[in-house]
N, C-alpha and C positions, 0 to 999 in steps of 0.2 A: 504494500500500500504506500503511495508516494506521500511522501510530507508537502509537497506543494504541489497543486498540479500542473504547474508552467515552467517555463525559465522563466518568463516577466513576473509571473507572481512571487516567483523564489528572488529576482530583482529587487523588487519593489519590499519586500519584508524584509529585506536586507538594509534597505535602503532607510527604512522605518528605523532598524535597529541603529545604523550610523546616527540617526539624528538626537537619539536618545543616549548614547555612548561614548565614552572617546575611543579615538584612534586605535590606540593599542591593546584596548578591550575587544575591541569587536573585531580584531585582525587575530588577538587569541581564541576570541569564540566562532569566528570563520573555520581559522583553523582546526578548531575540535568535529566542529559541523561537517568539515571537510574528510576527514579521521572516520566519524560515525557514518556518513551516506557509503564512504564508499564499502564499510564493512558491511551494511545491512540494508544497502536498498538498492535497486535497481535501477539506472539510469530510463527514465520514458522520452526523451526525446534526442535528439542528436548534440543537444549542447550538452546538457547533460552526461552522455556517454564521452565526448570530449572530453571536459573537466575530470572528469572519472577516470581514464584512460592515461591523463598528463597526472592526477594525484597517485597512480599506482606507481609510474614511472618515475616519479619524482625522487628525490631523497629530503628528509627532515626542513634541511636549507630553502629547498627549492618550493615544498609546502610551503612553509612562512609567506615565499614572496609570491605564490600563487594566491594565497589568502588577500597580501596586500593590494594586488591586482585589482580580487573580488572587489575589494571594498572600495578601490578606486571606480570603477564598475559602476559599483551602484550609487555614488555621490549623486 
């Protein structure tokens, strides 16, 4: 069962969380977000499976600045 059913939706609640957080909070809770979809959900549409695909491949390091990405993303 997906936790958001879009990538604009999963954007835009992203985007909600920036406005509520700072910077380095919400690039740490990207990054867990990021940790937990890919262990337990199934990418539903092609961004998704993207991101998913680049967080498997990734190392620790490169999480982080995919997270920072995110959240530049959703400003």
């Amino acid at each position: 069962m997906p936790i958001l059913n879009s990538f604009e939706e999963w954007k835009e609640h992203l985007g909600e969380l920036l406005k509520q957080s700072k910077k380095e909070e919400l690039e740490r809770i990207t990054t867990e977000l990021g940790n937990y979809l890919q262990a337990n959900e199934d990418p539903c549409n092609d961004q998704e499976r993207l991101l998913t695909d680049l967080w498997k491949e990734s190392s620790v390091e490169e999480q982080h600045m995919i997270a920072k990405f995110v959240v530049r993303l959703v400003k």
